[in-house]
N, C-alpha and C positions, 0 to 999 in steps of 0.2 A: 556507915555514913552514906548518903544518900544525895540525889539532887536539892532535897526540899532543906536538908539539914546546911547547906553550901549559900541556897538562896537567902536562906533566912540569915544566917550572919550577915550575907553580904550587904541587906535590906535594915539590918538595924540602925535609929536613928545615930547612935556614934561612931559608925563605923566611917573611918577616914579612910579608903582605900589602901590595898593589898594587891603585892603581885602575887605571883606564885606559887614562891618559896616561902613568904608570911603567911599567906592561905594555908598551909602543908601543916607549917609549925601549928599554927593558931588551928588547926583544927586535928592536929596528933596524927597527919599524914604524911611523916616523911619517911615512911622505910617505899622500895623501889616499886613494890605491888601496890600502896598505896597511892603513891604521888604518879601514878599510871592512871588508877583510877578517878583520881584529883583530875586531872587536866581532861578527862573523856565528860567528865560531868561539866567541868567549865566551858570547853568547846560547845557541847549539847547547848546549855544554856546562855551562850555567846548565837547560837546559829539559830535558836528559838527565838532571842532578841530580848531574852528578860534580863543578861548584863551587856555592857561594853566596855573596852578597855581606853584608857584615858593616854595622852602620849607616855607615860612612863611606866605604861607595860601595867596600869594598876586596874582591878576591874573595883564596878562599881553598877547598880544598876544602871541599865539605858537611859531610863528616865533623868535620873540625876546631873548623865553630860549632857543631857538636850537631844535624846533620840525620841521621836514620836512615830506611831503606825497614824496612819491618813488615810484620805481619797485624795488624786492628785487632778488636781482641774487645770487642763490647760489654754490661754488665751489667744487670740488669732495672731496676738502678735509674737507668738513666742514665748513667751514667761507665764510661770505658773503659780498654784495657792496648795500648797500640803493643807488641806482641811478636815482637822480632829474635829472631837463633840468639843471641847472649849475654847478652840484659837484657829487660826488662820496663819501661814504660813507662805511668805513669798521666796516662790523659786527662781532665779534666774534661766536663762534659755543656756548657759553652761551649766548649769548643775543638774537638768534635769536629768541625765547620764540617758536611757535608755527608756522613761519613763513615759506614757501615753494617760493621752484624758480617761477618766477616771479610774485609773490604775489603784489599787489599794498598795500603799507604798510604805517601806521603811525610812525614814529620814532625820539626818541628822540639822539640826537647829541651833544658832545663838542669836545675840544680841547684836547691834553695832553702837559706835559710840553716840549717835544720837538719840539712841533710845528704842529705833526697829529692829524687827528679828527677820531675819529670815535666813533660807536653810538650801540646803541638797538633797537631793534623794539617792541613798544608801544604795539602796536594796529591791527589786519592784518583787511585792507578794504575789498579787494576783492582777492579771490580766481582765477586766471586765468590758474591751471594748471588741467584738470579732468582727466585726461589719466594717467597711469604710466605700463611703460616697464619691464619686467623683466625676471630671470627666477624661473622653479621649484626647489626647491629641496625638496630629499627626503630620511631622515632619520629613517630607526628602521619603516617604514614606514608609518609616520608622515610625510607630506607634508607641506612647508612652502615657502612664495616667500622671493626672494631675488633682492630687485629695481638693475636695471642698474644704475640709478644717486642714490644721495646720499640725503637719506628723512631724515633730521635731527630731533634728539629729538622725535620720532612717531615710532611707531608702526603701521604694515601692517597687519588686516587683510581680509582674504578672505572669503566670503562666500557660493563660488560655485562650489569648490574643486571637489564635488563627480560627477558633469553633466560633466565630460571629463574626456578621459582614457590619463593621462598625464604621461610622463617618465620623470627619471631626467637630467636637466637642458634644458629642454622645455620652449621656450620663450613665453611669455602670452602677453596679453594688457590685463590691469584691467581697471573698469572706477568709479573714487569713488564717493559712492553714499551719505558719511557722512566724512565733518572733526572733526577732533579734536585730543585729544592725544595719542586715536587708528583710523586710517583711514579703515574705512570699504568701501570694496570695492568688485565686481563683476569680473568674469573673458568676456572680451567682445568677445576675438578673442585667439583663437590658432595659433601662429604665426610658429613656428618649430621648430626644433633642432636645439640650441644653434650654434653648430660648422657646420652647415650647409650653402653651400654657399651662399649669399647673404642675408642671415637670419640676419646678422650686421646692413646691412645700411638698409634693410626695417624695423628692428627695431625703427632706429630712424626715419625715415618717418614716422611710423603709429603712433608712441609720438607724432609726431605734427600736427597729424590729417590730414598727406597727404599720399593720398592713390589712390596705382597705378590704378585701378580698377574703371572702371564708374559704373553709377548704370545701373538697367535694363530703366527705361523710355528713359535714355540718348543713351543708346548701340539700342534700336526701333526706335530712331528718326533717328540715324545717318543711318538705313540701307532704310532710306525713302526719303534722298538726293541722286536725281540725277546726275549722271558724267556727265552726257554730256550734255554741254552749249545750253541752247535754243536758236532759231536765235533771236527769237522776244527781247531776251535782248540784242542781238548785237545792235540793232537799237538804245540804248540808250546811246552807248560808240562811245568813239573815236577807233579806228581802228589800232591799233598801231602793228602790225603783221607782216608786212614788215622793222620795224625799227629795225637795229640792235641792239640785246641784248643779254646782259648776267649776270648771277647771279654770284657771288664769294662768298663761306663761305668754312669752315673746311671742311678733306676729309667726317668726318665719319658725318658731317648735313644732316639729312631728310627733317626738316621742311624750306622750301626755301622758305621766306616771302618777299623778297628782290630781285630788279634786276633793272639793269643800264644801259642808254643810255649814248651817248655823241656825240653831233654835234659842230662844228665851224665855224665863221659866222664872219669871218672879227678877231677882235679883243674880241670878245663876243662867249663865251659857251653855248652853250646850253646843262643844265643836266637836263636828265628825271631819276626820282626815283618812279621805277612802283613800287606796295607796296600789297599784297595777297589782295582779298577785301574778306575778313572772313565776313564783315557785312551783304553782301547778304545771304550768307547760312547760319548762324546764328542769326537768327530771336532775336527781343528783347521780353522776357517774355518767351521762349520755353526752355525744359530741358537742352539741353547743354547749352544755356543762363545762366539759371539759376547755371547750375554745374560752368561755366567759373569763373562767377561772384563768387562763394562760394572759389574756386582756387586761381584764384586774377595772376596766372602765374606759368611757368612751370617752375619745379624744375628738374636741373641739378645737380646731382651729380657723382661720380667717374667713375661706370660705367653703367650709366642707365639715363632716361630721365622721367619724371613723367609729361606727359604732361598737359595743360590746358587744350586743344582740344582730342578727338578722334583721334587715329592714320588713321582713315580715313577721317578725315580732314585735320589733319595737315602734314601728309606725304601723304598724295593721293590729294582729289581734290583741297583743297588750295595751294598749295606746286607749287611752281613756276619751278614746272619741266620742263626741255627743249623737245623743238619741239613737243609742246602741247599745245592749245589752252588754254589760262588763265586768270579770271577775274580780273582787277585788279582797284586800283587809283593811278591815276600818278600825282605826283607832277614836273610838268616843270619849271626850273629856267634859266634864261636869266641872269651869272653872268658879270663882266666886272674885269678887269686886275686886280682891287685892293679888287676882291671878294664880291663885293656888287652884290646882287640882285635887278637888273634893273627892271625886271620883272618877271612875273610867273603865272604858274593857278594849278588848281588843279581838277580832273574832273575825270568819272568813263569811266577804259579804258579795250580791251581785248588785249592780248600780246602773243606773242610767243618767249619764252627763245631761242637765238640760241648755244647756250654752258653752261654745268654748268661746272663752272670757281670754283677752289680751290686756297686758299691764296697762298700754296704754289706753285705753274704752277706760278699764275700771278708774285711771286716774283721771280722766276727763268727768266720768259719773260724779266721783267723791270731788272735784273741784267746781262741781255745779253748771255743767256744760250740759242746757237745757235740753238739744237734741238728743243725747245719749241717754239721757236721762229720759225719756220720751220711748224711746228706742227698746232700752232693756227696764221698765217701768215693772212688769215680773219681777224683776232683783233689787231695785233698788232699795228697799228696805235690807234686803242680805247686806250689801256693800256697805251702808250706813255701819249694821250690826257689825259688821268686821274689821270697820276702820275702828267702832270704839273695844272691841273685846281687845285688837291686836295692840291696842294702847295700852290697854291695862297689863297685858303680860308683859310687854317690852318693859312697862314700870315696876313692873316685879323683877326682871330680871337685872335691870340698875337699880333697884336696892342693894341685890345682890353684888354688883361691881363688874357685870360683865364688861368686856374693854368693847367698845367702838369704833374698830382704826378708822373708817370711815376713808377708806383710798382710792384716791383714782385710777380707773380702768379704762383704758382707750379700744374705743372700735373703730376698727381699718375695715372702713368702705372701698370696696374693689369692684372694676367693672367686670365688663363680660369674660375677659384675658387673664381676669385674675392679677389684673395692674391696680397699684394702690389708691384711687381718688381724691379721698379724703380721711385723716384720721380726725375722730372725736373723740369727747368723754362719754362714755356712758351713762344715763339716766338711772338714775335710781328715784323712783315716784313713790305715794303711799302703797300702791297695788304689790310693788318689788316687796317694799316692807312686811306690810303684812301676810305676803304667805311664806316668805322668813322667817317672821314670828309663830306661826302656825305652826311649820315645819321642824322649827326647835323646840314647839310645846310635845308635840307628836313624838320627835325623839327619842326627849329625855322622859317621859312617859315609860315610852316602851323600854326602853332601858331599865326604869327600876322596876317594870312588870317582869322581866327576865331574869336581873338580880336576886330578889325578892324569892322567881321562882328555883334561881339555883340552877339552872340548862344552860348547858353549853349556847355560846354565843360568841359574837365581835365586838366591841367596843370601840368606841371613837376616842381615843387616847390626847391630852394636849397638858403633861405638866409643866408644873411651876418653874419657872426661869432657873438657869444656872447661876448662882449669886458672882461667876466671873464676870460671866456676859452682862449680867447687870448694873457690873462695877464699870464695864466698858460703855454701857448703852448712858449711866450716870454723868461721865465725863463729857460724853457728845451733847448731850442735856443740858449740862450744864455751859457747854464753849455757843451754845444757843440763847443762853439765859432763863434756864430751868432747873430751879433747885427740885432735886428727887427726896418727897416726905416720907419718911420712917426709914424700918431697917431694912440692908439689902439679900441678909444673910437667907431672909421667908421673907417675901412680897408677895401683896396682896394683888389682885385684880386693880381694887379698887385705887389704890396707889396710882396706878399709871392709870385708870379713867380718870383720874382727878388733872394729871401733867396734860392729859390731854385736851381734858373743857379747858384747861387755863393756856392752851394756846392755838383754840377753836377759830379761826375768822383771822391766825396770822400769817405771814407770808413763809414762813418756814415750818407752818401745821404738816404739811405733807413732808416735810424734809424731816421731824421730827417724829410723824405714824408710822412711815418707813423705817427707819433705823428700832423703833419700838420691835415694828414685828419681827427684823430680824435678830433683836436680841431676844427673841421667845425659842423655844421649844420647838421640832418641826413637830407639827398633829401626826397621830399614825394610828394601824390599827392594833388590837390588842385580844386577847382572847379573857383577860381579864377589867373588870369595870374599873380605873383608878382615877375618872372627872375629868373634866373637862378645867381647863386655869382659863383660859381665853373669855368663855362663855362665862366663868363662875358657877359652873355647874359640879355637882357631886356625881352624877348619872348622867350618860350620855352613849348613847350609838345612832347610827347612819339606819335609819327606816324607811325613809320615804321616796328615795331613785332606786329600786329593784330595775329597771330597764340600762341604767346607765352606768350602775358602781355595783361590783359583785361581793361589796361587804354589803349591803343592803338585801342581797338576794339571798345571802346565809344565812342572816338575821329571819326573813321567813321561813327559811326551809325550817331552822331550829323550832317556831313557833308551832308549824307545822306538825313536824313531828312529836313533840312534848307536852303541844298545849291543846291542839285540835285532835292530836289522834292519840293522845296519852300513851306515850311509849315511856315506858319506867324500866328497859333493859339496862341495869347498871355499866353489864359490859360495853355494848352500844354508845353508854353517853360517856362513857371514859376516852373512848375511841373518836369521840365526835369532839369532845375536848382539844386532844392531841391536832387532830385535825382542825379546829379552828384558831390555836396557833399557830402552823404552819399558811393558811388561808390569810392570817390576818398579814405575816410577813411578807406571803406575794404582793398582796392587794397594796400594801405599802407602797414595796416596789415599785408597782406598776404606776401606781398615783404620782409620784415621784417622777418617772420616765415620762408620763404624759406631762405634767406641767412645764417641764425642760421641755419636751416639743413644742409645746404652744409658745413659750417664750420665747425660743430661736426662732420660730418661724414668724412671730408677733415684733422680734428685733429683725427680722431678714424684710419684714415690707417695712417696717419702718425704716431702714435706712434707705430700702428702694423708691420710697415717697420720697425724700427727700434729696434724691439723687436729682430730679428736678427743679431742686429749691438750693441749690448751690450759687454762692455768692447774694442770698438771701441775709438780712439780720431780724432778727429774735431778742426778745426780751425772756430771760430765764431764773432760774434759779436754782444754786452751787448746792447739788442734791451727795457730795462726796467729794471728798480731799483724799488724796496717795501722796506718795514722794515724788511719782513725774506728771503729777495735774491734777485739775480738776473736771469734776461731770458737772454740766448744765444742766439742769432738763427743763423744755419750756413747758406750756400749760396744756398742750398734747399730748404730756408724758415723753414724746421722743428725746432722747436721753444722748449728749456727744460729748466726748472728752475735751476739752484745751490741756493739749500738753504742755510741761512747764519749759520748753523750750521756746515756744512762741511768746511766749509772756515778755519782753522785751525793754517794760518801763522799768524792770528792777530787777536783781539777782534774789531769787525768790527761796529760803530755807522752808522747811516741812516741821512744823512745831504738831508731833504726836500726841502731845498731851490736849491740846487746844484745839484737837484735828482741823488746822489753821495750815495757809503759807503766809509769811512772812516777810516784806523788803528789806534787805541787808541794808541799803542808803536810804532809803523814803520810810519804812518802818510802816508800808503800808500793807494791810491785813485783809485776807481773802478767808470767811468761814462762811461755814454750810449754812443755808438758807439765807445768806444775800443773793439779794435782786442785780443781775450784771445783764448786761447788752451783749449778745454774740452775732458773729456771722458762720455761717455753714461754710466753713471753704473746702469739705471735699465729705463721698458718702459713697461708702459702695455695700451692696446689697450683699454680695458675696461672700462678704468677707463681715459682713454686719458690723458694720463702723462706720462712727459718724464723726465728724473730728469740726469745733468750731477754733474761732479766737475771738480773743475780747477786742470788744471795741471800747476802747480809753479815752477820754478827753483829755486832749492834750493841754496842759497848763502852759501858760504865756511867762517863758522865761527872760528874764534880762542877760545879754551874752548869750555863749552858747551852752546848747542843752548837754548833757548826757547821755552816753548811750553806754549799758551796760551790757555788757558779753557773758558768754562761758567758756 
């Protein structure tokens, strides 16, 4: 008898729980050496977490009384979210026992009688936060820190106070060397004066272990790359120098990894998508290698860029700068009327940019803005050709059912300090479009060029919804007034592009594109091809930012080695294999860390904008319903709770199914995507919270009114 032969009873679907001595009998282990080794398997498998025992001593799987493994997310106010692959899990600020943000946790879960769950944590697994932000303070002068996020339940201390001449409120990186329910920790880095500029967002950069700064080995390598192109590697490319070209990205882009041909040839396109080739000057296994790889990609936030690469790579000699000589790989696609790729190849090429092209020019050209037009008279025929080729694929690709979320993204204009301005939306023009379209024809090209050829590679992973989530994203859909067509069990792309044209131009479109994506799949990387659900794609990898994402840069090095220099060592490509699953799970990772940075720090000015716009009113709209409020967010995307405390015209219940509140006396009803009136009445930047209330018109009562308490 064994652990597997214990689990497995224990796991069958009639088994109604057993203590002990049932277990013993029911499985012919009661003599004294047995029922020894009976309870050493159960313990084992009690302490691994694949059973639990129930209050009457009975085991049973974990799963069955409501224990879950997580990540545990914790909020600035205290309370937190056990978050599995299918559900979401609210933890109170008493139950998180010892548990810190993104702790991977044991936890136990139920129900309550209105229909929410939420839970405890058990158990904490693993530790995945060692860093913590802060600053000094100094009292009577006694020095103590004080975390920027919120360390629940624990005690912080330091033990290296006296090796730095520190003043108060000097921001620190600690790195902790012990947990438990005092965290002892070192001081790592001297970060600067709290209210000094940019001292904000490299705070939370260095929390998540990105840091602007290369090491020394990486800073000696880079000054040991030569500019200027050897002839003898001309001799290994195609020649593409004389073919008109041009790059198009934002005014303020450095790094130009990107640049475009277009020919026409009867009825048939010809696109070329010359692409940086970082693989030649980034050797595999050398320090910036090895940095890129540690990076995983380069983190964009408000007002700074944290590259992957050295800025002498990725803004000098990579950088597809015009009327300069530039390494590159060109993907050539031979499409036809209805967007298919006829043909194509893919090969290592040298180029010469003839304009760098910005979105905005090329959308002034294509909207007939006769100066620019005048201006770049060279291209204009190009831009023409590219607003119509980038039509036609987009139109193949919605055949297809690719989804559209179509969401808003806010840019926070900052002055010289690094103080917030102004937040807007961001423009998306035809120029944004079509090298989108370009850039995903390019892709998924190269993708089933690599499939096809069977080499190790990365893949851009994004499957089909969990039919829970779905079941969950259906009811919000529906408490919106959107019936979801067909079944939930397999959904199709095209299904939710359909939910979405049909509520294109409403006032709860965004309140409904938002809840869509997060009932998707997160995209990731993969060493295996399994498509793309988002796109509607079968074939799909990351080709065309080698300078900024180092799944992009593996994808050449593979090409490199397999297709340009024909390496057929079995061994080799077993081993490259191995390696690019392990590659694709950093690169995740890191993907993953960087957009949590951009967010905090894209919620950190956004509350700091608005910290001047207090006692300000807004017109918004109810983007989420909890059991203690609701989120606003007005047409800047800035995003602020009204808790249900403030609500004061009614005693308000939380109806979960209708993810609604509800008035106990007035029976009036608050759901996602109405239109309500807010005031800001308080916003701190620190603490990235932005808290409104409703402004209600008050009805003209006869006698007196009511006022409702809790």
């Amino acid at each position: 008898m064994n652990k597997n032969d214990v689990f497995n009873l224990i796991s069958k679907d009639h088994y109604c729980g057993m203590n002990v001595t049932q277990l013993s009998q029911a499985l012919d282990m009661e003599d004294s050496e047995s029922f020894t080794k009976l309870m050493k398997i159960l313990n084992e498998l009690e302490c691994e977490h694949f059973i639990a025992r129930d209050e009457h001593e009975c085991y049973f799987t974990s799963d069955k009384l409501g224990y879950v493994k997580g990540t545990l997310r914790i909020n600035q106010k205290g309370y937190g979210f056990v978050e599995t692959e299918d559900a979401s899990y609210y933890i109170g600020k008493s139950n998180l026992r010892l548990g810190m943000d993104k702790d991977e946790v044991y936890a136990r879960v139920w129900t309550n009688n209105d229909g929410s769950t939420e839970g405890e944590v058990v158990e904490v697994l693993t530790h995945n936060i060692d860093k913590i932000i802060g600053v000094v303070k100094i009292k009577e002068g006694r020095k103590y820190f004080l975390s920027d996020t919120n360390i629940v339940n624990r005690k912080i201390k330091v033990t290296n106070f006296d090796d730095f001449k520190l003043v108060n409120d000097t921001k620190i990186l600690l790195k902790i060397d012990h947990y438990g329910p005092v965290l002892k920790c070192h001081i790592e880095k001297e970060i600067g004066y709290k209210y000094d500029p940019g001292v904000d967002i490299l705070s939370v950069l260095l929390e998540r272990g990105i840091d602007p700064e290369f090491n020394e080995k990486v800073k000696e390598q880079v000054q040991g790359i030569e500019e200027e192109i050897q002839e003898d590697e001309l001799k290994n490319r195609v020649d593409l120098r004389t073919l008109l070209t041009i790059t198009i990205d934002g005014e303020d882009a450095r790094d130009l990894d990107d640049a475009i041909s277009i020919d026409k040839i009867g009825d048939i396109y010809r696109l070329y998508v010359h692409i940086a080739d970082v693989s030649y000057y980034v050797k595999e296994g050398s320090a910036i290698d090895k940095e890129a790889y540690r990076r995983g990609t380069s983190v964009y936030v408000v007002d700074r860029v944290v590259p992957m690469l050295p800025h002498a790579l990725c803004n000098g000699i990579c950088s597809l700068n015009p009327n300069v000589d530039r390494l590159a790989l060109t993907c050539m696609m031979e499409i036809d009327r209805k967007g298919n790729v006829e043909n194509y190849r893919v090969f290592p090429s040298v180029i010469k940019s003839d304009e760098r092209m910005t979105y905005t020019a090329v959308n002034g050209i294509l909207a007939g803005d006769k100066k620019l037009q005048t201006k770049y008279a060279h291209i204009l025929q190009m831009c023409i050709d590219m607003k119509k080729l980038a039509s036609i694929i987009r139109r193949r690709r919605e055949s297809l059912g690719a989804i559209d979320f179509d969401t808003r993204e806010a840019k926070i204009i900052v002055n010289e300090k690094g103080k917030p301005k102004d937040i807007v939306l961001r423009e998306r023009g035809e120029g944004e479009r079509i090298i989108e379209d370009f850039m995903i024809a390019a892709n998924e090209t190269v993708a089933s060029y690599m499939k096809w050829l069977d080499i190790p590679s990365m893949y851009r992973t994004h499957e089909s919804p969990d039919p829970k989530k779905m079941r969950d994203f259906a009811k919000i859909a529906k408490s919106l007034g959107y019936s979801f067509q067909g079944g939930i069990q397999n959904v199709y792309p095209k299904q939710l592009q359909t939910m979405l044209n049909e509520a294109r131009g409403n006032d709860d479109y965004f309140v409904l594109s938002s809840f869509m994506l997060r009932s998707m799949q997160k995209a990731r990387y993969e060493n295996r091809c399994l498509g793309h659900f988002g796109l509607a794609l079968k074939d799909y990898l990351h080709f065309t930012s080698p300078i900024r994402r180092y799944p992009d840069l593996v994808v050449h090095r593979m090409l490199r080695k397999y297709v340009f220099e024909h390496c057929d060592d079995l061994a080799i490509m077993q081993k490259d294999e191995l390696w690019c699953e392990e590659a694709a799970n950093q690169a995740s990772e890191m993907e993953r860390n960087a957009i949590e940075a951009e967010r905090e720090v894209d919620d950190m000015k956004k509350a700091e904008y608005m910290e001047k716009h207090v006692g300000e009113i807004y017109d918004g709209v109810i983007s989420g319903i909890m059991k203690f409020g609701m989120f606003v967010e007005l047409e800047n995307t800035v995003e602020g709770l009204v808790h249900i405390s403030t609500m004061d015209e009614d005693y308000f219940h939380y109806d979960d199914v209708m993810k609604s509140l509800v008035g106990e006396h007035t029976a009036k009803v608050y759901k996602m995507g109405q239109k309500v009136r807010v005031k800001c009445v308080s916003a701190n930047r620190f603490e990235r919270e932005i808290d409104f209330e409703l402004i209600v018109k008050k009805k003209k009562n006869k006698g007196k009114g009511k006022k409702y308490g809790r």
